[in-house]
C-alpha positions as a Markdown table, in Angstrom:
| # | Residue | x | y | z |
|---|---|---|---|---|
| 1 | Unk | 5.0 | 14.8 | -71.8 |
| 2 | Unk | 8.7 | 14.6 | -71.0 |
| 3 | Unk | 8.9 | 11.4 | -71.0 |
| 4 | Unk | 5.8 | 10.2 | -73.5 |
| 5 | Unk | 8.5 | 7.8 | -75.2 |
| 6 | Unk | 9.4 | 5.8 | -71.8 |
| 7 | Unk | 6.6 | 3.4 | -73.4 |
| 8 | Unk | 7.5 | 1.4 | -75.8 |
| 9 | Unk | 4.5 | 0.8 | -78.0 |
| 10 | Unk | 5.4 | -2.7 | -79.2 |
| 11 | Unk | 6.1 | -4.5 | -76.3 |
| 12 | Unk | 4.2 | -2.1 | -73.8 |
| 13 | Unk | 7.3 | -2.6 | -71.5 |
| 14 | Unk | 8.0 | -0.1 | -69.4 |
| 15 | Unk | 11.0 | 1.9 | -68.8 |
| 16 | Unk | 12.0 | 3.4 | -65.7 |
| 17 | Unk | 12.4 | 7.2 | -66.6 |
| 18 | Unk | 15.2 | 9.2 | -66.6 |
| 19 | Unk | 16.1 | 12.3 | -64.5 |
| 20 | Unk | 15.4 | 15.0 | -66.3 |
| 21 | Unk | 18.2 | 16.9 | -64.5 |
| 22 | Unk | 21.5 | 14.8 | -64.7 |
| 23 | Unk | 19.4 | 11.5 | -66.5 |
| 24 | Unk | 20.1 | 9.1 | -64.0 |
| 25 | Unk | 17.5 | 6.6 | -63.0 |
| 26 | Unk | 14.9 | 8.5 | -61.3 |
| 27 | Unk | 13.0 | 7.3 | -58.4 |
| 28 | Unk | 9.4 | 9.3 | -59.4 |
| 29 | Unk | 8.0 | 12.5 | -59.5 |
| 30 | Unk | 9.1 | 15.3 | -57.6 |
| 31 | Unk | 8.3 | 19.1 | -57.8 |
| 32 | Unk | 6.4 | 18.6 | -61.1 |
| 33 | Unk | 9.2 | 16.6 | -62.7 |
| 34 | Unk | 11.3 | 13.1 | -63.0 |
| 35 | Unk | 14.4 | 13.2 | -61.1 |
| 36 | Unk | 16.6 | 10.7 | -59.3 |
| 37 | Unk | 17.2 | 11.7 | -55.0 |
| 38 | Unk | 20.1 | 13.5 | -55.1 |
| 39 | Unk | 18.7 | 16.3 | -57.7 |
| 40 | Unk | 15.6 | 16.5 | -56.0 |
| 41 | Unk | 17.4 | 16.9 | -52.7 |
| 42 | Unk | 19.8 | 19.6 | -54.0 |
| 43 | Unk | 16.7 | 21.3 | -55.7 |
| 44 | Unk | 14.6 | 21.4 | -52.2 |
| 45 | Unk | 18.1 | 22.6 | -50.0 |
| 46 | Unk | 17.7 | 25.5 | -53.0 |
| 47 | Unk | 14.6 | 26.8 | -52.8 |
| 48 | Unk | 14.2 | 25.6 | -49.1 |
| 49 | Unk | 17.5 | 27.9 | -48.0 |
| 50 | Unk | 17.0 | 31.0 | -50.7 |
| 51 | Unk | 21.0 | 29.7 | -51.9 |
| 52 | Unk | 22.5 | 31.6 | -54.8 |
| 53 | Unk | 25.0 | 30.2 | -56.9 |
| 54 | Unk | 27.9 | 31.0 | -59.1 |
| 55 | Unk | 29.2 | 29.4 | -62.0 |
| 56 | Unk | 33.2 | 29.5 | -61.9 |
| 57 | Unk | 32.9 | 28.2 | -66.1 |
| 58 | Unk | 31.1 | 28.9 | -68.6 |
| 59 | Unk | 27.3 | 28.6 | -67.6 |
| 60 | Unk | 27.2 | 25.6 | -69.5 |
| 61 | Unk | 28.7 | 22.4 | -67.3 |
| 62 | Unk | 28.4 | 18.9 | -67.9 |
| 63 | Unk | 25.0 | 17.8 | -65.0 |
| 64 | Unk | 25.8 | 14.0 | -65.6 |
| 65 | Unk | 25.5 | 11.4 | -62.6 |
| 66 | Unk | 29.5 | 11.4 | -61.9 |
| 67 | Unk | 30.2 | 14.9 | -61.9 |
| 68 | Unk | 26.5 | 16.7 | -61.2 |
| 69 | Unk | 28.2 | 18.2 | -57.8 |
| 70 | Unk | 30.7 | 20.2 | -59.4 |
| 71 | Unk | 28.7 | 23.5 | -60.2 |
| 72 | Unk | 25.2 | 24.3 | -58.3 |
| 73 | Unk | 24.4 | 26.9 | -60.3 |
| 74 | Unk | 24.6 | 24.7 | -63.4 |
| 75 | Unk | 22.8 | 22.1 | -62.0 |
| 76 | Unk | 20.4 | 24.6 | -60.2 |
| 77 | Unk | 19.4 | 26.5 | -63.4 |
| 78 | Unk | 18.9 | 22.5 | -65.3 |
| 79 | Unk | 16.3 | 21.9 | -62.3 |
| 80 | Unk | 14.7 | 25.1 | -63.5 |
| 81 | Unk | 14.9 | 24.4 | -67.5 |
| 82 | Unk | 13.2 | 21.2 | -67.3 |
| 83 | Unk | 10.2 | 22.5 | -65.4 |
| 84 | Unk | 11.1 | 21.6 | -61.7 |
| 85 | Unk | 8.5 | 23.7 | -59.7 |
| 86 | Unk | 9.7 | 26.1 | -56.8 |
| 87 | Unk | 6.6 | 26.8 | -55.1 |
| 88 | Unk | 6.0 | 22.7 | -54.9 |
| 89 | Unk | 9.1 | 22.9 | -52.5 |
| 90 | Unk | 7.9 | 22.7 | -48.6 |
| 91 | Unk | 9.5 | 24.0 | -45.4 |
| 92 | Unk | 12.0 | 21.7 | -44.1 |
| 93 | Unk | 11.1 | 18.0 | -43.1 |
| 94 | Unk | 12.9 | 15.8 | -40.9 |
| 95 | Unk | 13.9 | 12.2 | -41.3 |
| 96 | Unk | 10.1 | 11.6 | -40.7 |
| 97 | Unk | 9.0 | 13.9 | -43.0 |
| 98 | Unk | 6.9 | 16.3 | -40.2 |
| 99 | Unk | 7.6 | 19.3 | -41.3 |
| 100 | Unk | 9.3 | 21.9 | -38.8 |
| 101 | Unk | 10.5 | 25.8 | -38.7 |
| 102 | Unk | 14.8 | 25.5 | -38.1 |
| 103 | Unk | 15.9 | 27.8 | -35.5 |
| 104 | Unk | 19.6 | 29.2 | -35.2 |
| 105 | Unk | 20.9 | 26.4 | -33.2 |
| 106 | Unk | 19.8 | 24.0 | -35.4 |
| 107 | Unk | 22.1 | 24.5 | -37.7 |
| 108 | Unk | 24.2 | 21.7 | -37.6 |
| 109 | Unk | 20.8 | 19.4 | -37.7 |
| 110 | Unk | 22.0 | 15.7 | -39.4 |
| 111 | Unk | 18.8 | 14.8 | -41.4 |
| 112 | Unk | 18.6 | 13.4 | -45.1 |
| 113 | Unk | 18.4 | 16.4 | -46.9 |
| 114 | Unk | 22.2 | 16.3 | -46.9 |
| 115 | Unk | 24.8 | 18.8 | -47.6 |
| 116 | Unk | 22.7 | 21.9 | -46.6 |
| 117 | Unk | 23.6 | 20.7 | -43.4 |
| 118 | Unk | 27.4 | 20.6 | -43.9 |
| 119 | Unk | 29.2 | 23.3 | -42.6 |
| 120 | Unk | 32.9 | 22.9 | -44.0 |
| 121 | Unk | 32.9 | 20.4 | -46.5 |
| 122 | Unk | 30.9 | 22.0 | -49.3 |
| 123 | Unk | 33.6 | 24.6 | -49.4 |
| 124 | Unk | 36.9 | 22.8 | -49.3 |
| 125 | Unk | 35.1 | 20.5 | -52.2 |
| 126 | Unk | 34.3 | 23.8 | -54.1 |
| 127 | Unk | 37.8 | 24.8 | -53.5 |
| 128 | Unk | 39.3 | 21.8 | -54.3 |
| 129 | Unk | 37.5 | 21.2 | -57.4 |
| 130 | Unk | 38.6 | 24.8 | -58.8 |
| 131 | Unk | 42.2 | 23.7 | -58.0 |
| 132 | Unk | 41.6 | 20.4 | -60.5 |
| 133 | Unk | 40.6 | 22.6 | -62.9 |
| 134 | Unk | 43.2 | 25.4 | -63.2 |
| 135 | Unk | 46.1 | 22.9 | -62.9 |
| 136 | Unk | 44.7 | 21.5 | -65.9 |
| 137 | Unk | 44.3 | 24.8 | -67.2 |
| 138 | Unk | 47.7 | 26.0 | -66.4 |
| 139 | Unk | 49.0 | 22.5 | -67.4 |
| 140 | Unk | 48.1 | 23.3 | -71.0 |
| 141 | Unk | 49.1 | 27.1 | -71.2 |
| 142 | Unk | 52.7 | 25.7 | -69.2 |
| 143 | Unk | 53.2 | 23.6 | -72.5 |
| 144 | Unk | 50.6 | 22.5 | -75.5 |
| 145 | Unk | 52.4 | 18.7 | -75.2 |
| 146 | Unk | 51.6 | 18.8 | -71.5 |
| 147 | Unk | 51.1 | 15.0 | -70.5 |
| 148 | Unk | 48.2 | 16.1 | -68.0 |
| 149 | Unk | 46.2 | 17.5 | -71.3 |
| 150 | Unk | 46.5 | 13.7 | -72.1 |
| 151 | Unk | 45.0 | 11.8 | -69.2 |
| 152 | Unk | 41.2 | 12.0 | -68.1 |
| 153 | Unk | 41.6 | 10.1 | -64.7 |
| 154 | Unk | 37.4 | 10.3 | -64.4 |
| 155 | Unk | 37.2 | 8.1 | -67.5 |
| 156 | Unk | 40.1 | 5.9 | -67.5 |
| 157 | Unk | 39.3 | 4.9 | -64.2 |
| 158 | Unk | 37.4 | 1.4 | -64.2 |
| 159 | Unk | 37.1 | 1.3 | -67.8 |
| 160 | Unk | 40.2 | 0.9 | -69.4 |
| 161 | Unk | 42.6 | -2.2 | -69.2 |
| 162 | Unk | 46.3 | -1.4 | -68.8 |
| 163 | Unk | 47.7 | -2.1 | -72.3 |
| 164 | Unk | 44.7 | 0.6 | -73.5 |
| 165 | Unk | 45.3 | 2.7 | -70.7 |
| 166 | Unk | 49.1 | 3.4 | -71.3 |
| 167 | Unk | 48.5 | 4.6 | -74.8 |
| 168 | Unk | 46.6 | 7.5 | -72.7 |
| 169 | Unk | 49.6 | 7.7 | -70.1 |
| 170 | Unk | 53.2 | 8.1 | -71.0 |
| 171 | Unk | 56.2 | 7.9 | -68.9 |
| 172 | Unk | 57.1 | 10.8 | -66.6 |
| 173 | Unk | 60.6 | 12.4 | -66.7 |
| 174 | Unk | 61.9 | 14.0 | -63.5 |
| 175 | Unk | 62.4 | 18.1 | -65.1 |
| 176 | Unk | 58.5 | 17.8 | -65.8 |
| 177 | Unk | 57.6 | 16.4 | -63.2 |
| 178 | Unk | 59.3 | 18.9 | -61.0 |
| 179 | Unk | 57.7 | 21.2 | -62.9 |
| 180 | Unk | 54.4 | 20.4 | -62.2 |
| 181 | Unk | 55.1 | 19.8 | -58.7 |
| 182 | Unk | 56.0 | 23.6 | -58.5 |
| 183 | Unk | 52.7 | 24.6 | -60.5 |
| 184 | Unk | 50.6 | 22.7 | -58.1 |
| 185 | Unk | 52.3 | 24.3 | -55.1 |
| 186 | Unk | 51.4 | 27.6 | -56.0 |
| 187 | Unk | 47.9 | 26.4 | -57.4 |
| 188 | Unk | 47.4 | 24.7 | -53.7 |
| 189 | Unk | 48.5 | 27.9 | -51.7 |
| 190 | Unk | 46.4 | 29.6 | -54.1 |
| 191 | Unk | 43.2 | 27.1 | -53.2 |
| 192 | Unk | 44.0 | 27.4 | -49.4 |
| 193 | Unk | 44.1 | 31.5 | -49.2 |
| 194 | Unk | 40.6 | 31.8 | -50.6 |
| 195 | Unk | 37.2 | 31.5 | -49.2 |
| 196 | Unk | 37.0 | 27.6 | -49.8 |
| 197 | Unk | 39.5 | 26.8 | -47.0 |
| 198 | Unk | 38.6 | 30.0 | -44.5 |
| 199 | Unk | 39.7 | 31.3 | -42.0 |
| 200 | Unk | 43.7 | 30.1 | -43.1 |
| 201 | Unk | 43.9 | 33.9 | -44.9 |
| 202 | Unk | 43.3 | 35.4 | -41.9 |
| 203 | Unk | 45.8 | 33.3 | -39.4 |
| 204 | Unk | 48.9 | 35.3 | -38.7 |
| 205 | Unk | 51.3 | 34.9 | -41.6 |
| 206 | Unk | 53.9 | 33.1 | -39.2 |
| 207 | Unk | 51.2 | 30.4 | -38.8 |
| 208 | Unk | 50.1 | 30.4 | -42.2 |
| 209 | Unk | 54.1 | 29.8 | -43.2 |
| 210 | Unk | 54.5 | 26.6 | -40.5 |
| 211 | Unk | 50.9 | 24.9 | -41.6 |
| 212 | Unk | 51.7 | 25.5 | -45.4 |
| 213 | Unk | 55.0 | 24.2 | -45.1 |
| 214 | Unk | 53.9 | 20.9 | -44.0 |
| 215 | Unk | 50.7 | 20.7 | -45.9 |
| 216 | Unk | 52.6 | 21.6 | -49.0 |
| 217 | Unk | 54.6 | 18.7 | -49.4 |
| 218 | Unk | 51.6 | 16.2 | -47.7 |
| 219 | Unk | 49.8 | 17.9 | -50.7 |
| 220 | Unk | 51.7 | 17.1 | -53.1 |
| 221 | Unk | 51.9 | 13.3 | -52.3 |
| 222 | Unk | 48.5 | 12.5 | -51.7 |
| 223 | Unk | 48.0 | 14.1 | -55.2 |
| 224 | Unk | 50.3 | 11.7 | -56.6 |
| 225 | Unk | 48.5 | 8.8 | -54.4 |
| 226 | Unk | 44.9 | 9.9 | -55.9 |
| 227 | Unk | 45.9 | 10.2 | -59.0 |
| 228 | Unk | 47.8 | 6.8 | -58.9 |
| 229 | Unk | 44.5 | 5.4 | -57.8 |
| 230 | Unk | 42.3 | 7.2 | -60.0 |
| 231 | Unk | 44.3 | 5.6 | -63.1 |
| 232 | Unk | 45.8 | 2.3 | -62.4 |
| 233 | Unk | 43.2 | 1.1 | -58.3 |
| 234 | Unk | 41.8 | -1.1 | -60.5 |
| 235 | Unk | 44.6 | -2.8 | -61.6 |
| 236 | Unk | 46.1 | -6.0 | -60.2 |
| 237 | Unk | 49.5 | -5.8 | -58.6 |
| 238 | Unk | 49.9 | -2.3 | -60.1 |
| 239 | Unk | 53.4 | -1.2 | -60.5 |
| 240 | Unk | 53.3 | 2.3 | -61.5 |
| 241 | Unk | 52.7 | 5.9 | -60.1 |
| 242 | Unk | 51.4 | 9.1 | -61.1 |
| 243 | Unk | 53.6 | 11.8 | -61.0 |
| 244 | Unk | 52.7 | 15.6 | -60.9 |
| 245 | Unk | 53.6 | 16.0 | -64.7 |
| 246 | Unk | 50.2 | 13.6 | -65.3 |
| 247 | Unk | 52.9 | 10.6 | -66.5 |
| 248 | Unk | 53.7 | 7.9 | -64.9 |
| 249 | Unk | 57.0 | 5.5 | -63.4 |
| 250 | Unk | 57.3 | 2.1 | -63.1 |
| 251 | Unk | 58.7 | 0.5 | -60.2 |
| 252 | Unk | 61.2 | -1.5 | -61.9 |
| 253 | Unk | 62.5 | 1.6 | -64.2 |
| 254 | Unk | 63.0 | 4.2 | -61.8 |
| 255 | Unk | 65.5 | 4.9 | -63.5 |
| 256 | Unk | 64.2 | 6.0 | -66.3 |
| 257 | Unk | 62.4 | 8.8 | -64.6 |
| 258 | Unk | 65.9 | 10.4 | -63.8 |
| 259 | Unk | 67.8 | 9.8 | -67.7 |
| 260 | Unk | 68.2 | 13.3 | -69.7 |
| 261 | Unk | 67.1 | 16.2 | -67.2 |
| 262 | Unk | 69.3 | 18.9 | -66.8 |
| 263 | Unk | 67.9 | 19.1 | -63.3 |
| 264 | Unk | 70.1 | 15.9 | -62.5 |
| 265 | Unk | 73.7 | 16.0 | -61.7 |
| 266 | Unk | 74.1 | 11.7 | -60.9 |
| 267 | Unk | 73.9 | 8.4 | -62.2 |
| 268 | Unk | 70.4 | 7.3 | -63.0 |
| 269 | Unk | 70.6 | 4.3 | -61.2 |
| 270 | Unk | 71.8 | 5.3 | -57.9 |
| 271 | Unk | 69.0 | 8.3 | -57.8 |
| 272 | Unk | 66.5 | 5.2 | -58.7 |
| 273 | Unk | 67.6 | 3.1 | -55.6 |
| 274 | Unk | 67.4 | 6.5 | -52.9 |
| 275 | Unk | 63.9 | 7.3 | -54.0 |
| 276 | Unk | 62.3 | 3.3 | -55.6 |
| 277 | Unk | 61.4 | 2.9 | -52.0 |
| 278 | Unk | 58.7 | 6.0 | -52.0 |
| 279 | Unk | 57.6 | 5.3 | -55.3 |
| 280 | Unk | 57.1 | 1.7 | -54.2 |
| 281 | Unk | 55.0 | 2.9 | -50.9 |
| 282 | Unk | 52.6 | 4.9 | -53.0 |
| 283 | Unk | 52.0 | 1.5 | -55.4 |
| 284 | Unk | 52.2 | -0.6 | -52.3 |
| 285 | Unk | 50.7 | 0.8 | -49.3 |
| 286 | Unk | 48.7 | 4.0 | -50.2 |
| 287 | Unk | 46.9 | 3.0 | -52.9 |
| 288 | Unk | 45.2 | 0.0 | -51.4 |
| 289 | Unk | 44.4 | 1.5 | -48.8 |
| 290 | Unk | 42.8 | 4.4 | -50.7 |
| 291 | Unk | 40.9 | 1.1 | -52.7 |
| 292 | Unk | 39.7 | -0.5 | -49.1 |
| 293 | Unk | 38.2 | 3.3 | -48.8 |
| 294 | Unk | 36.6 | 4.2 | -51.7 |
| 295 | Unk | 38.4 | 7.7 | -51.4 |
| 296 | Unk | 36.5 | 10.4 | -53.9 |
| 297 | Unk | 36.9 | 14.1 | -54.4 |
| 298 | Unk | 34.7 | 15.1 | -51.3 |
| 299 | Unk | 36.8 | 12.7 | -48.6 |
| 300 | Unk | 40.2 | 14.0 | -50.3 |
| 301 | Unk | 38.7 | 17.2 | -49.5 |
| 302 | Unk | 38.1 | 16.4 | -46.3 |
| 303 | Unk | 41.6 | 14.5 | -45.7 |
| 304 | Unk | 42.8 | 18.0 | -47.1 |
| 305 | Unk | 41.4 | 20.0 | -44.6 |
| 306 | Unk | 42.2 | 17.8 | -41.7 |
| 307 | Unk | 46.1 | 18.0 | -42.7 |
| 308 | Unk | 46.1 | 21.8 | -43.6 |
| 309 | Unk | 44.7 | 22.9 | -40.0 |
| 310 | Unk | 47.2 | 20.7 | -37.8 |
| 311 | Unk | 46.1 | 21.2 | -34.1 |
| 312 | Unk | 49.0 | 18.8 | -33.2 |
| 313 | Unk | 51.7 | 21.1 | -34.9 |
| 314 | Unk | 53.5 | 22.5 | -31.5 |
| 315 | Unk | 54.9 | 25.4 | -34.0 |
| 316 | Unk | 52.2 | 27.3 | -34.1 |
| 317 | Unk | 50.2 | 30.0 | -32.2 |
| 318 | Unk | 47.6 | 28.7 | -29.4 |
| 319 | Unk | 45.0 | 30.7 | -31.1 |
| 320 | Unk | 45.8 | 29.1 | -34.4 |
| 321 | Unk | 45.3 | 25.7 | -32.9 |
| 322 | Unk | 42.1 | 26.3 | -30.8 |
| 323 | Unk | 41.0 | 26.9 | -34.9 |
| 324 | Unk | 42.3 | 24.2 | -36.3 |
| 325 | Unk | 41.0 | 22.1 | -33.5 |
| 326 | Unk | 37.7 | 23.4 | -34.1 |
| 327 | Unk | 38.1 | 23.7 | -38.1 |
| 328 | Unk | 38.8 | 19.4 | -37.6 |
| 329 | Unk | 35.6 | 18.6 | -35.7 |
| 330 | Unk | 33.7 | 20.7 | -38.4 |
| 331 | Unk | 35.0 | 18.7 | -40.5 |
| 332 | Unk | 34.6 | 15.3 | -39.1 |
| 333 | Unk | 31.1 | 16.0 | -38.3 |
| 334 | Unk | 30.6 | 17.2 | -42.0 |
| 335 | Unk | 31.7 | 13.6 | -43.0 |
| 336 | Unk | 29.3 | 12.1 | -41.0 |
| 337 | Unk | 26.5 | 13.8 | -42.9 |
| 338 | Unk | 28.0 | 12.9 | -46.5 |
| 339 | Unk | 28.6 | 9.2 | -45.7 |
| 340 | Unk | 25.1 | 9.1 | -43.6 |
| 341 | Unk | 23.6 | 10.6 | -46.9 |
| 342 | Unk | 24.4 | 7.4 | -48.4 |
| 343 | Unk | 22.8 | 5.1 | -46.7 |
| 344 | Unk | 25.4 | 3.6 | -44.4 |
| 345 | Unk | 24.8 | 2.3 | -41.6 |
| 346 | Unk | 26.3 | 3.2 | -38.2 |
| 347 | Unk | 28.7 | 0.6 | -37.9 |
| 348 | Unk | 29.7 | 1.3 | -41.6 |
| 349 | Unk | 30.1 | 4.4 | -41.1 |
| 350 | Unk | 32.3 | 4.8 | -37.9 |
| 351 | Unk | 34.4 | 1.9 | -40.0 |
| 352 | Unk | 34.3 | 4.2 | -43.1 |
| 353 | Unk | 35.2 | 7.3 | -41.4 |
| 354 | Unk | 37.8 | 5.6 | -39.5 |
| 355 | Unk | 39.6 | 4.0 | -42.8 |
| 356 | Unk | 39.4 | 7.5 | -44.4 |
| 357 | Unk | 41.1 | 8.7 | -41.1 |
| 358 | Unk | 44.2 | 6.4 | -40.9 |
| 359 | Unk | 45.2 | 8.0 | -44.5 |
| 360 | Unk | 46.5 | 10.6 | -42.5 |
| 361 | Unk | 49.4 | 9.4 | -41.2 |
| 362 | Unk | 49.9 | 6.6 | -44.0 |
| 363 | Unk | 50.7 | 10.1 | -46.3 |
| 364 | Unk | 52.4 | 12.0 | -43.5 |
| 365 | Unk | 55.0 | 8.9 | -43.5 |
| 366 | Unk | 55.1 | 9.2 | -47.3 |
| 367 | Unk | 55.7 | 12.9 | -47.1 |
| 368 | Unk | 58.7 | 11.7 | -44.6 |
| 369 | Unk | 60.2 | 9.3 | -47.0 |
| 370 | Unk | 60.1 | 11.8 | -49.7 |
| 371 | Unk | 61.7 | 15.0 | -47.5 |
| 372 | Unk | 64.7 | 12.2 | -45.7 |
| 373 | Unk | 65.7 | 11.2 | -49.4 |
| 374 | Unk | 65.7 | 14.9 | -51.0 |
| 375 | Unk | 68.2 | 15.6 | -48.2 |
| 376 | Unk | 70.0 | 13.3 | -48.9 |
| 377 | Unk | 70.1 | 13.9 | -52.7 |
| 378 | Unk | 70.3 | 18.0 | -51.9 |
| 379 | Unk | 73.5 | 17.0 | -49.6 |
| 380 | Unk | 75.2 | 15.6 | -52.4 |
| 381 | Unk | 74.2 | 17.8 | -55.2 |
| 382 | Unk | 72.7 | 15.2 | -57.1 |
| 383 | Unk | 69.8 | 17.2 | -58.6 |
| 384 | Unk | 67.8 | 20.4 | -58.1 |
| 385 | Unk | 65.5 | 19.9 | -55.3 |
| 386 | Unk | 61.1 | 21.1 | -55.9 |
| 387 | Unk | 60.5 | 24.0 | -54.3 |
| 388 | Unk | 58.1 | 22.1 | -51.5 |
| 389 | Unk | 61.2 | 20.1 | -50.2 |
| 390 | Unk | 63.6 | 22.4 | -49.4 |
């Protein structure tokens, strides 16, 4: 039995079992086997929809509760290790379980079974996890004392307090961090021009140039936000920021940041008074707002996807923003489904979506601050300018 010792023979107390696919709490038996909702969900969108998967690792991913999302075929081929039955798996069901046949426009139906449904957001979360992993990846090769090799955002997050966590974290240095800001550009135009953000390949390459210019440097700054909340969201009054090199500055030592790079040609402190004011908008303003959220990979993803394909962006072709526009309500409707999926309510979740929304602009102003002050430092020669600013 797979779960024989969930008695314990003693006491004769009984303990919920586990799922036997990522060993959360389960909620009873499905297809033959223990297994919490969201397995059993993914597992009946599987067999229900004939899907086939691809691992982009090593066949052999981690299927725990906080990253079990990451890779469907790992997860799918667990579901078929520890005994989960296909032929137990039924034709679709609606919310009231009567089973129906789904017909071509149906596609877009919003029931519980969840991201089957979905038809955007699976694919810029795909992308957008590959992107996490080959910046870390190219982190490493760039340099073996890379401070991103150093710094596990997934489990410093709500478990560490800040005296611990800075052991993990050192201080960033401007020539690094520039560096990395340049790896991720090229890693993020890389993300974009696959599959996982389609059909941005196959815009005209004038179009592609306008979006990307903008999205680059939004990019960039909302990586620096999610990362700053990611480490330090759960600390009180926090006065530092994550910078692209995976190290960190501290509102009141800007100036730091700028000492001993050959990539600057002024004084430390006056550099530290153009650009405290950005650093101090990410630690002030984005961040908590990103708290009030509850922001994740999948609605980064989705903020992602939303900035890329601008509809507003006057620059570009009218067939490129009839795609965009459509591209956007995709993606809206697609977030509907994942925060429906769990469990909020309708009023919660037009207040969720609409939170998640207004981190739009917030970062667009933050991309602002950051492009009026590397003018101004460019005008002046006072250090080399990343790539994405100029």
């Amino acid at each position: 039995m797979p779960f024989c010792n969930a008695i314990n023979p003693p006491s004769k107390t009984f303990v919920k079992p586990l799922c036997v696919v990522c060993e959360d709490d389960s909620c009873g038996q499905h297809f033959g086997q223990y297994s919490c909702k969201a397995c059993a969900a993914f597992f009946r969108r599987a067999v229900a929809s004939k899907m086939t998967f691809e691992c982009r690792f090593d066949k052999r991913c981690d299927i725990s509760p906080r990253v079990r999302n990451i890779c469907r075929y790992c997860r799918y081929q667990k579901c078929l290790d520890m005994g989960m039955n296909q032929n137990a798996v039924q034709a679709f069901r609606d919310s009231y379980d009567k089973r129906f046949t789904r017909s071509p426009s149906a596609s877009l139906s919003y029931n519980a079974n969840g991201h089957a449904d979905m038809r955007r957001l699976p694919q810029l979360f795909d992308g957008y996890v590959k992107f996490q992993h080959l910046r870390s990846t190219s982190f490493g090769m760039l340099a073996a004392e890379s401070n991103s090799q150093s710094w596990d955002p997934g489990v410093i997050y709500r478990t560490l307090d800040l005296e611990t966590l800075l052991k993990f974290i050192p201080q960033s240095t401007y020539s690094s961090a520039k560096k990395g800001c340049h790896m991720e550009t090229s890693l993020a135009y890389d993300m974009i021009m696959e599959d996982h953000f389609a059909p941005f390949s196959s815009l005209t390459p004038d179009d592609r140039k306008k979006l990307f210019d903008q999205f680059s440097v939004f990019f960039c700054n909302a990586e620096k936000s999610y990362n700053t909340y990611k480490a330090f969201g759960h600390i009180e009054n926090n006065d530092k920021v994550m910078l692209a090199d995976g190290g960190y500055v501290k509102l009141d030592e800007v100036y730091k940041y700028y000492v001993d790079s050959i990539d600057i040609n002024a004084d430390p402190e006056h550099l530290a008074r153009i650009f405290v004011k950005c650093f101090t908008y990410i630690a002030k303003v984005v961040v908590p707002a990103m708290v009030k959220v509850g922001v994740d990979d999948y609605s980064m993803s989705a903020i992602y996807g939303l900035a890329l394909f601008q509809d507003y962006n006057p620059d570009i072709s009218f067939e490129a923003r009839e795609i965009a526009y459509e591209i956007k309500e995709d993606i809206l409707r697609d977030l509907h489904v994942y925060y429906k999926n769990q469990g909020l309510n309708d009023v919660e979740l037009t207040t969720k979506i609409s939170k998640l929304m207004l981190l739009v602009p917030t970062m667009e102003h933050l991309g602002r601050l950051f492009r009026e002050n590397f003018h101004l430092a460019d005008l002046f020669c006072m250090l080399d300018v990343p790539r994405a600013y100029k």
